[in-house]
C-alpha positions as CSV (number, residue, x, y, z in Angstrom):
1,X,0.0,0.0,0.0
2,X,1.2,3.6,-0.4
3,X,-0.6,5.2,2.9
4,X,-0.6,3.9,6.1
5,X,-1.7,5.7,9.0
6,X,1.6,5.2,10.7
7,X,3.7,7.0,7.8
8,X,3.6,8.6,4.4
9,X,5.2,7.7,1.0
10,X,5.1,8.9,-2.6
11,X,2.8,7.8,-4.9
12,X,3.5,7.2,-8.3
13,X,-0.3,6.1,-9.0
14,X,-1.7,8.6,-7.0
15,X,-4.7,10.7,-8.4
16,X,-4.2,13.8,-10.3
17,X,-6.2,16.9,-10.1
18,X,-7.9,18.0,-13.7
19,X,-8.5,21.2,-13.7
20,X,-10.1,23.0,-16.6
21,X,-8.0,24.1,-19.6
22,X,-10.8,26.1,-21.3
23,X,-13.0,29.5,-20.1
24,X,-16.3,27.7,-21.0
25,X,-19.9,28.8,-20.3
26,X,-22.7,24.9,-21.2
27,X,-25.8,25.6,-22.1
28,X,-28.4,25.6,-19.3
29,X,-30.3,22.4,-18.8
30,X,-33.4,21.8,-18.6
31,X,-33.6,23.8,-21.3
32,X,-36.9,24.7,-21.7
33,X,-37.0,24.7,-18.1
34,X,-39.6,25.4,-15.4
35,X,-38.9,26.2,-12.2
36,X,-35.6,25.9,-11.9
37,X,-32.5,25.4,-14.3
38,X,-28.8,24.5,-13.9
39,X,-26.2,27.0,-15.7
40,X,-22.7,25.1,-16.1
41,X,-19.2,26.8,-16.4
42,X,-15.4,26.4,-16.3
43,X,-12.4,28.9,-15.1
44,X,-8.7,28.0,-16.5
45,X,-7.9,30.8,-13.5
46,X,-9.0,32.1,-10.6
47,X,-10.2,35.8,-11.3
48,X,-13.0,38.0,-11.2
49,X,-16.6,37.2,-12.5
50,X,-20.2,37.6,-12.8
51,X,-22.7,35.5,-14.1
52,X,-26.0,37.5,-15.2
53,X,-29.6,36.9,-16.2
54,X,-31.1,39.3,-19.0
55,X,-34.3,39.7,-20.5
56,X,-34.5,40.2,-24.3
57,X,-34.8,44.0,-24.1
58,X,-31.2,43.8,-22.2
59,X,-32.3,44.1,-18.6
60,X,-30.4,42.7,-15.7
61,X,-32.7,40.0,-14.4
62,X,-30.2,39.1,-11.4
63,X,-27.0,38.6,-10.7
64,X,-25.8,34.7,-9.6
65,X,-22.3,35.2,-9.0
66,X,-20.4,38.4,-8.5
67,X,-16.5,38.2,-7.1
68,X,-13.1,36.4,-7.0
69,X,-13.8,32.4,-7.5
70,X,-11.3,29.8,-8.2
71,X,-10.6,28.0,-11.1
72,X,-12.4,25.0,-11.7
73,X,-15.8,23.7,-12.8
74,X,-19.4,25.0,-11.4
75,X,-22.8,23.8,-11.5
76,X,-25.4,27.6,-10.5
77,X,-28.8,27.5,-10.2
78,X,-31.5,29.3,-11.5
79,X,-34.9,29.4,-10.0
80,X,-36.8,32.0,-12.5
81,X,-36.9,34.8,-10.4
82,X,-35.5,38.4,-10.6
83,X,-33.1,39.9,-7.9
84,X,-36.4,41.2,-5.6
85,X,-38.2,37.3,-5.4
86,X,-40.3,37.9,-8.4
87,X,-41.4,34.9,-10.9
88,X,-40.2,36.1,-14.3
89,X,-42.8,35.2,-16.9
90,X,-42.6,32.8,-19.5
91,X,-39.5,34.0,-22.4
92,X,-36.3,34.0,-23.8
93,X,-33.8,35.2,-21.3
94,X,-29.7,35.5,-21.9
95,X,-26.9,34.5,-19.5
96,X,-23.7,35.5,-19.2
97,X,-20.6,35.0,-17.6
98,X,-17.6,38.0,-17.7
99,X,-14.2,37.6,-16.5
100,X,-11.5,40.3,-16.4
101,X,-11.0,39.7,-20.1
102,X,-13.4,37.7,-21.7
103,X,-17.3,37.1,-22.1
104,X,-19.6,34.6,-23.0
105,X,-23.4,34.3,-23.4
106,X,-26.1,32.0,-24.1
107,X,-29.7,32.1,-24.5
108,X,-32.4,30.1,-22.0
109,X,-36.4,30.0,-22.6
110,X,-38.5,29.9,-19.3
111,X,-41.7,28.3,-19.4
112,X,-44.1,29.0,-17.3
């Protein structure tokens, strides 16, 4: 065995970490959704980010993640309701995530 609880050794099988190589924003599933839908996404670094809802006229819906997160991958949810509680109405609504340099966006239908 490589681990015992008397000492340590190296591990030339051990398990290695995967971390993302990509900036990636999936597309929300259930998609149609209704009443709540999962919004997947990857960081190659730790930075700075926001991940927005918009209605079609460009409106900030709400905001799911503001500030410094880690690299790695993330599963948000979205429950259909705007930064006050309110139940959005049926539509085509746009996420996006921004970083410090980069931006990605895709589109989600709510049906209510």
């Amino acid at each position: 065995t490589c681990w015992s609880p008397n000492d340590l050794c190296s591990c030339d099988d051990g398990l290695d970490a995967e971390y993302p190589s990509n900036f990636t924003l999936s597309q929300n599933y259930p998609n149609p959704f209704n009443p709540i839908t999962t919004i997947e996404f990857n960081l190659n670094t730790n930075d700075n980010i926001s991940l927005n809802i918009y209605d079609v006229n460009g409106r900030k819906i709400k905001t799911l993640i503001s500030g410094f997160i880690l690299s790695g991958s993330y599963n948000i949810k979205w429950d259909g309701r705007d930064q006050f509680g309110h139940s959005m109405p049926s539509g085509l609504y746009i996420y996006q995530l921004i970083s410090s340099n980069k931006s990605l966006s895709n589109k989600m239908i709510l049906l209510r």
